[in-house]
C-alpha positions, 0 to 999 in steps of 0.5 A: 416694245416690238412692234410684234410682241402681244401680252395675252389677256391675264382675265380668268377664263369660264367657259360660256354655258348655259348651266350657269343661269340657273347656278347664279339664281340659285345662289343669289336670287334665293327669293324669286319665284317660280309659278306654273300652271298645270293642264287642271289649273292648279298653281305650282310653286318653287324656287331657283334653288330648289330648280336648280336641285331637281335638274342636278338630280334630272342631271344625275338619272340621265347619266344613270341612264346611260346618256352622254355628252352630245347624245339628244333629248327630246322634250314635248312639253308646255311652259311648266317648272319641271319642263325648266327643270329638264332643260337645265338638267339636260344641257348642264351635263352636255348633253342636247335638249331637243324641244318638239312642237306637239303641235306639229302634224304626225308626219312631221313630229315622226321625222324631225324625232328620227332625224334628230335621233333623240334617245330619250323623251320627255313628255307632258303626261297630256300627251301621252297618246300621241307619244304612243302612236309616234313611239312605233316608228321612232326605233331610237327612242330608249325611255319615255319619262311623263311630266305630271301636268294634272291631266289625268286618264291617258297612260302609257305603260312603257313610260316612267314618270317624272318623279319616279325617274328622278328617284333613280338618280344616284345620291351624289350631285352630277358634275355640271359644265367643265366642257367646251363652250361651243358644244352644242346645247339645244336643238329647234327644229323649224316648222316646216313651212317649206319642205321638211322642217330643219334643226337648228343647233344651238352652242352653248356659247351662242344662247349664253351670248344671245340671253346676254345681246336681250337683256339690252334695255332696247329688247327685254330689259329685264330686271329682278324686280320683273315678273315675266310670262312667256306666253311663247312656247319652249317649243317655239325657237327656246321660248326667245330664251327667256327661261335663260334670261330670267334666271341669269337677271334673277327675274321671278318667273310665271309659266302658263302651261297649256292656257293661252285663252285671253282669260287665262292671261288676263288671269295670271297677269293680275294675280302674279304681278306680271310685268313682262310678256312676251309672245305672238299677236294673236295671244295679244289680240285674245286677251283684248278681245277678253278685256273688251268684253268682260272689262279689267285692265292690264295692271301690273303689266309694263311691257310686252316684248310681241314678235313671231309675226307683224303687229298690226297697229291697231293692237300696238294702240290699243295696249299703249294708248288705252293699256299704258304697256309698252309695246316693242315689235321684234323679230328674228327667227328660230336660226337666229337664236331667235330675236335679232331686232328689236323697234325701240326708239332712238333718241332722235325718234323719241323726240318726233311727233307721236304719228312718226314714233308710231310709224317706226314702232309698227317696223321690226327694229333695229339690230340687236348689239352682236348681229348685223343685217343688210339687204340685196336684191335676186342677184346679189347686188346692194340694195340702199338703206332708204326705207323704200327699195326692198330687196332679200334681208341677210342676217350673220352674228355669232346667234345665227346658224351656219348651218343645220343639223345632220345636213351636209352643206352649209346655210351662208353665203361666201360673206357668211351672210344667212338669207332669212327668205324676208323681203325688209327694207331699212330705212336711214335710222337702220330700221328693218321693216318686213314688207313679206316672206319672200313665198308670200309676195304678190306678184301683180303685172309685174310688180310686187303687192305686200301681203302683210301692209293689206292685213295689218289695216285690214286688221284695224276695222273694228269687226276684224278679228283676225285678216289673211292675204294670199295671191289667187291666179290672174289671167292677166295680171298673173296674180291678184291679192284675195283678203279673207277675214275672220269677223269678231264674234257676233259680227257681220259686214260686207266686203264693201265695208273692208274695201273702204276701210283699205281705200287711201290707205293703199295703193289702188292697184293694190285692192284685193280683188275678192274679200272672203269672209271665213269661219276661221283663219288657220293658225300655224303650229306657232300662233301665227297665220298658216298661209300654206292651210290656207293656199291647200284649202283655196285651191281645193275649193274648201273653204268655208265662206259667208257674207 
């Protein structure tokens, strides 16, 4: 044989979109069920089948409708069936879903819906008066279709409600798929922490990819004998893409709505028989603040996928060690799909005595199969794997952006790495630990003090309901660590007590140098701590303090 000669690959070619979830649960997990929660409480159920017909018929009014492979449709919804139902009918004819954070302030849900260029929107009918003040200054917007959510009161005149649309739909079954696997298939815009937020496009090829690379038993491990919450939105970098990965492992599937109070968790785990969650901290930390008051246990829960931000450790020991769930620490972010790592053991961890596994737990994790993480420092050199140095954490794969939407230049440097903005360091083992956002460090007498270290402890005293870092100005040092706390309900303490609950537990030079007890930490459009609310009300002196 010449050395040059090559026999292509004689496997059958499909091509890699998202249409195909829903079409295999459909075909071979007719059983599985699919639950969600309207704004009223009211239990919806349905099945992948009949899903999978409403999205072909969502799929077949569109294109009545006049839209088009490519074209942008905005939903600003919760987790509910219909709003499954809408994202598959959107992308299955190659068309872009575009899912909006109704959280977001006006300003910004005004700019991403323009910059997006979103033709349609669909919306919970909860939502309907801020679809009409946002509707006025979004001239691309053709039709506005309302999800019943049982809110009942707001209307909108100029919207059409769901079923009525979808009654529109010619009779005959739209054709999905049979395009190109790189054409986009969602768009996420990020929240704006820094400047205007940024859209994310997702190809098709990369969610196919990515719902593949977290169903790793390291990440989710999901099966079709799990029943999944996604207590993170769909709104929120696709909801991890746990509605692509139930579906594609013929998972049954619970979708909470807009009730994320640790009573209504609570609720659906047990009466559902959840057994897979996933979502942010603070979700976590209500629905233990709800079981430490009103008692109850966890059961059927087994494992819980927490990510979005750091967990502190004492949630990680309250859900493994007094809840029996597995807990794995992930992270990633909206321009990675999202999830990139994730802390599940090694077998050489798993066989260490229980502080050591706790230790590499409470980290961010390994990589996932199919990205690749590395980090340098403010001039580009390499930065060791030992643990200790940190430098920029740098991420590439084939679920991270090259860029973003409508922006002319590329994101990734001349070796295709992204810079995420985090601080890490990775140890021997390849574990990622966050040690800050890169605009949150603590630079003090020239050296670097974490943010997150200080209130993951800060966290672990008992009358800690939720802690927050943030840099105050310093004559000499430049900048010192000021801890604010939001005590747990019922509960008083003075600063000395947190001081000493820190004490051995940090560096002494990195004590804060005021605690601050505040009424409440803001929380940010996506459940985590919104450090920039918090610097603005610092810095005008607004914040509401007591001891």
């Amino acid at each position: 044989m010449s050395e040059n000669s090559s026999f292509p690959g004689r496997m059958q070619h499909h091509e890699l979109t998202v249409d195909r979830f829903l079409s295999f649960a459909a075909r071979w997990h007719t059983q599985a069920e699919l639950v969600g929660r309207r704004v009223d409480g009211v239990r919806e159920r349905s099945t992948y089948p009949e899903v999978l017909a409403r999205a072909k018929q969502l799929s077949a009014a569109l294109q009545a409708a006049g839209i088009a492979r490519g074209d942008r449709i905005a939903t600003l919804a919760m987790n509910h069936i219909s709003h499954v139902e809408a994202w598959y009918g959107i992308s299955g004819i190659g068309a872009i879903c575009h899912t909006v954070n109704p959280r977001l302030f006006k300003e910004q849900l005004v700019y991403i819906l323009n910059h997006a260029g979103d033709r349609m929107l669909l919306a919970d009918a909860s939502f309907a008066n801020l679809v009409a003040e946002l509707l006025p200054q979004c001239p691309a917007i053709e039709r506005v279709v309302l999800f019943p959510d049982g809110a009942g009161g707001d209307s909108l005149p100029s919207a059409q409600s769901y079923a009525g649309f979808l009654a529109s739909a010619p009779a005959a079954d739209p054709l999905w798929g049979n395009f190109d696997e790189e054409s986009a298939c969602g768009l996420c815009y990020t929240s704006g922490t820094t400047g205007q937020p940024k859209g994310a496009l997702y190809s098709h090829r990369s969610n196919y990819l990515h719902t593949l690379m977290s169903l790793q038993h390291d990440v989710t491990n999901l099966s079709a004998i799990d029943v999944v919450l996604p207590l993170v939105p769909m709104f929120h970098a696709n909801a991890w893409g746990i509605p692509f990965a139930a579906p594609a492992v013929g998972a049954s599937l619970v979708l909470p709505g807009a009730r994320l109070d640790g009573a209504s968790i609570h609720r659906l785990i047990v009466e559902e028989g959840v057994t897979f969650c996933g979502g942010v901290p603070t979700l976590f930390q209500g629905l233990i603040q709800h079981l430490a008051k009103h008692g109850g246990n966890l059961a059927p829960l087994k494992r819980i996928l927490i990510g979005g931000s750091a967990c502190p450790e004492s949630l990680i020991r309250t859900l493994e060690d007094d809840h029996g769930v597995e807990v794995v620490h992930a992270w990633g972010m909206t321009e990675t799909s999202p999830i990139a790592s994730a802390a599940a053991p090694t077998r050489f961890v798993a066989a260490q005595p229980a502080p050591i596994r706790r230790a590499q737990s409470l980290k961010q994790g390994r990589p996932i199969f199919g990205i690749d993480l590395d980090l340098v420092d403010d001039d580009g050199a390499a930065v060791a794997h030992d643990g200790v140095k940190p430098g920029r954490l740098l991420v590439r794969g084939a679920t991270v952006v090259r860029g973003y939407f409508n922006e002319p230049s590329d994101a990734l440097d001349a070796q295709g790495w992204f810079d995420t903005g985090d601080i890490a360091t990775i140890d021997a083992l390849g574990y990622v630990r966050i040690t800050d956002r890169a605009k949150d460090l603590i630079k003090s007498g020239g050296e670097w003090i974490s943010s997150i270290d200080i209130e993951n402890i800060a966290m672990g005293h008992p009358k800690s309901g939720r802690a927050a870092v943030v840099a105050i100005p310093h004559e000499r040092w430049g900048e010192r660590p000021l801890l604010l706390v939001e005590l747990l309900p019922g509960q008083t303490a003075t600063s000395e007590e947190f001081l000493s609950h820190l004490e051995g537990r940090i560096a002494s030079w990195w004590m804060p140098d005021e605690v601050r007890f505040v009424e409440r930490i803001p929380l940010g459009p996506t459940g985590k701590i919104d450090k920039k609310r918090i610097r603005a009300e610092i810095l005008r002196g607004a914040s509401d303090s007591h001891t």
